[in-house]
N, C-alpha and C positions, 0 to 999 in steps of 0.2 A: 825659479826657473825662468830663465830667457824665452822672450818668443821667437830667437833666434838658435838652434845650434849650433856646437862649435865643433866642427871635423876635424877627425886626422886621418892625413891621405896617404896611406904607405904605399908609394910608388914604385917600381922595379927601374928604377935609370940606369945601374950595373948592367943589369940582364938587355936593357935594352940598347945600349952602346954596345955589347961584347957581341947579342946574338942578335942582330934587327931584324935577320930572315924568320925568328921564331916568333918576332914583337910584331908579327902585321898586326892582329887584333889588339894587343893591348896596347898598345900607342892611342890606338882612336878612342877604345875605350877611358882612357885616364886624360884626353883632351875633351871628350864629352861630360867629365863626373866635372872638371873645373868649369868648365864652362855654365853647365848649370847651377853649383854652387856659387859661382861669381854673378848670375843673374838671379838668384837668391840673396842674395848679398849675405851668404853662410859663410861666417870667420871659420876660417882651413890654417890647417899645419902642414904642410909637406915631409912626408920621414922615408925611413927605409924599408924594405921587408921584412917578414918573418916576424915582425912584432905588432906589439898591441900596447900601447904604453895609453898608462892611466892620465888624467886631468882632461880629457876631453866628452861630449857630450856624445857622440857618433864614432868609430872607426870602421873605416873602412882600411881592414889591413889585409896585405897579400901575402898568400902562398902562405897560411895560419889553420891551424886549429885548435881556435881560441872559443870556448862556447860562453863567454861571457857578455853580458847582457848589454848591447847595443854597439859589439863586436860584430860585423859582418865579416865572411871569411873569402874573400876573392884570390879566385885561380884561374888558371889557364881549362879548360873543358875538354871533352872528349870532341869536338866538334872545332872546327876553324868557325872563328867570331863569336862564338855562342861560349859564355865564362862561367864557372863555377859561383855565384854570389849567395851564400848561406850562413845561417845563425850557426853555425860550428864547426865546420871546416868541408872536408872534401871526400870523395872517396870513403871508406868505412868512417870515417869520422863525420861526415854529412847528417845532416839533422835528416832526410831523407833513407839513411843506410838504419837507423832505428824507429822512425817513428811512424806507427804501423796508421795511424791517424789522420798523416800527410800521404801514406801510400793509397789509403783510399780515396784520398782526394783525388788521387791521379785515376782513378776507376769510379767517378762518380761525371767527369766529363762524357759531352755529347759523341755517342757515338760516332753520327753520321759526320760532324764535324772532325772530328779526330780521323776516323778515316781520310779523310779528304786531305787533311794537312799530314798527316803519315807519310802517304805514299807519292805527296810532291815534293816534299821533303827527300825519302829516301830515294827517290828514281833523280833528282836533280843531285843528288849525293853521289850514288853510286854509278853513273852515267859520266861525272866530272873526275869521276877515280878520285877524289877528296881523302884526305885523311889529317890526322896530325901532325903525321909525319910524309913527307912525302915520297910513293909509291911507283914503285917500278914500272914502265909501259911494255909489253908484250903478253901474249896470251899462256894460261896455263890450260893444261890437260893431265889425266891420269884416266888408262884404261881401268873401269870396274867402279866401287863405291871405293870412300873416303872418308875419315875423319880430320880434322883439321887442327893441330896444336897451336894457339898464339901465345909465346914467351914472353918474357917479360925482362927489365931491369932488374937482376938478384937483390942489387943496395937501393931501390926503387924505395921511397920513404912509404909508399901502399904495402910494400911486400909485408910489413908488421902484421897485416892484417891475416896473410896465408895461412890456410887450414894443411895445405899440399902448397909446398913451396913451388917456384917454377919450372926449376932444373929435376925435380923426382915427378913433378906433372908430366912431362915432356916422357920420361925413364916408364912409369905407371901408364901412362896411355897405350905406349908403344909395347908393352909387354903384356895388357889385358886384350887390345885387339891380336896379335901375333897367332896364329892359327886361324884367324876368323877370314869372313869374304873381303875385307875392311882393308886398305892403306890406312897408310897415318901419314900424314903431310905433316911437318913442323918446320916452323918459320922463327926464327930469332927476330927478338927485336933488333930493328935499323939501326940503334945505337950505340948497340952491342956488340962488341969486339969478340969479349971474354968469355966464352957463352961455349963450354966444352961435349960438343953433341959427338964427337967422333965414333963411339962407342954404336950411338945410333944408326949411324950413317952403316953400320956393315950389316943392318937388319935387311934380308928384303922383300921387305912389307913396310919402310919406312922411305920419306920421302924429306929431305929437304929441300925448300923451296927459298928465294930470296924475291917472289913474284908479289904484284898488288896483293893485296889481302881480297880487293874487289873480283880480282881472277880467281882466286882460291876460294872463296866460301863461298859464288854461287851453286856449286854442282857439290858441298861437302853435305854430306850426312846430319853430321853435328861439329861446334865447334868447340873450343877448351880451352879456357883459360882462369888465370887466378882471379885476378879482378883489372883488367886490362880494360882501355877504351876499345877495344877491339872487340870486346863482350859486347857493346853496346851498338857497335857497327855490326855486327853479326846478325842485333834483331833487326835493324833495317832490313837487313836478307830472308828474313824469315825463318831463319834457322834454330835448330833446340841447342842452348847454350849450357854448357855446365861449367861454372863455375868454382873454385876452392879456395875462396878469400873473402872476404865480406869488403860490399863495395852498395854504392846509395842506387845499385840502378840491379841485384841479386834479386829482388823479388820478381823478375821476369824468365828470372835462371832458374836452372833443373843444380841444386846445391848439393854437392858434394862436398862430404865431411872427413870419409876417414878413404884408404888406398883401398880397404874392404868393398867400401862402396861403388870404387869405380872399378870395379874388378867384374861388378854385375851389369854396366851398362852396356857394354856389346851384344849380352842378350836379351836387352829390356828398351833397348836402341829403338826410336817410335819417331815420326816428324813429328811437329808441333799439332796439340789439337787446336778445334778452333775455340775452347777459352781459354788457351795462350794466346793463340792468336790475339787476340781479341784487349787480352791485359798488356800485351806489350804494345800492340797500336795504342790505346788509353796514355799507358804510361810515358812512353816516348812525345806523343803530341803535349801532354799536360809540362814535361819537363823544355822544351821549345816554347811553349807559347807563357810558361807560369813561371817558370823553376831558373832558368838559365837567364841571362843575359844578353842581348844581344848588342855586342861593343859596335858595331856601326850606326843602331840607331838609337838615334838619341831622344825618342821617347820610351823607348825599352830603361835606357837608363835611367831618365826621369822617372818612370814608374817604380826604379829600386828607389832611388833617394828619397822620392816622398814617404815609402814604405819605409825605411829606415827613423823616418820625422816623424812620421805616425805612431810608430808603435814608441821612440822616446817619449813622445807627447803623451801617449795614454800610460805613461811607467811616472 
């Protein structure tokens, strides 16, 4: 074994010629991994996506859920700048979405601290109307309470994970609260065309919206989704999240399993108490300052690389 490793850097250049508006972050972040691989003086291969091809000592490959041993899995994040970078992939495939071991980790952080970076985090978040995708400017309203649906891509490579797919979440929400005090606001995802709510639309007790998400889930109830970054922008709000997908950030959700189940939340319907509270602030700080990436800076990134070097070295 080399005192040197030898990288392979699966780049997205397709993605980032075709879509640049969607490459802010990952541009800086793959001008940062070379960089300090080149003041490393670390032999790199340059490739494509989606793969992980063998003879090298490090991959870093994108947009992968690959759980083999000194495969990192890099993706795009729930968060502008902040990347997925994990030993198995993303989303339900996340070494975080099973491993009850690294979740405690995330509830073993300092309170007082985690408070503090939570909530400059989520008010510089949600005050900039931030998102993934970018978010409609005007205000929403709904007289009375609310619950909130956020949809999702049907052929969305996550949707594998659905317990309640997204178009019968959307059909199930809207038919379990139907008699109650409750709206149901449902919002399609932005990049969704195809997305058949017509049916819905003649409830009235349903609401379609195409507003910020940030207008919509301060004043909702609760909000709902499969496994959507939007779950995870929700707990920035402080809001009770239920879920129906397995996704690496569900241990802060209220998890629903079968349509039975969600049939009983309108009348078991509670805000967060405070040890949710409490586990989502933990968990959210720990994923920001531990878990994620942060592609602008480039001691964020040096701290993945060396961790990548470390753990080849002690294998």
């Amino acid at each position: 074994m080399t005192n040197k490793p030898t990288f392979f850097v699966g780049r997205p250049d397709g993605w980032i010629q075709r879509r640049p508006d969607r490459m802010l972050d990952v541009v800086p972040l793959y001008k940062n991994i070379l960089k300090i691989l080149n003041e490393y003086g670390y032999p790199y291969t340059i490739g494509g996506i989606k793969t992980a091809p063998r003879g090298h000592d490090i991959v870093l490959a994108h947009h992968t859920n690959e759980p083999r041993k000194n495969v990192w899995n890099i993706k795009k994040g729930y968060f502008p700048n902040l990347l997925n970078w994990d030993r198995t992939g993303y989303s339900g495939w996340a070494e975080m979405a099973d491993n009850g071991a690294l979740f405690k980790k995330t509830q073993d952080v300092d309170i007082e601290d985690a408070v503090g970076g939570f909530y400059k985090f989520a008010n510089d978040y949600i005050s900039s109307n931030e998102s993934k995708f970018p978010q409609a400017e005007g205000s929403f309203n709904v007289d009375g309470p609310y619950v909130f649906v956020a949809c999702q891509r049907p052929r969305d490579t996550v949707a594998v994970w659905a317990r309640i797919d997204t178009l019968k979440l959307a059909h199930e929400v809207a038919k379990s609260f139907r008699g109650t005090e409750y709206k149901v606001v449902i919002k399609r995802h932005p990049k969704e065309a195809q997305f058949d709510l017509s049916t819905l639309n003649k409830s009235d007790h349903v609401i379609l919206s195409d507003h910020s998400i940030h207008e919509i889930i301060p004043n909702s109830s609760a909000v709902f989704t499969v496994n959507s970054g939007v779950g995870l922008e929700a707990c920035l709000h402080m809001k009770p999240v239920y879920t129906t997908g397995k996704s690496d950030y569900e241990w802060v959700t209220r998890k629903i399993s079968t349509v039975q189940e969600l049939k009983h939340v309108p009348s078991t319907l509670q805000p967060l108490s405070e040890a949710e509270k409490e586990a989502i602030i933990k968990f959210v700080y720990y994923m920001l300052t531990e878990h994620f990436v942060n592609a602008l800076d480039i001691e964020s990134v040096r701290k993945k690389i060396n961790m990548c070097v470390s753990e080849w070295r002690d294998k």
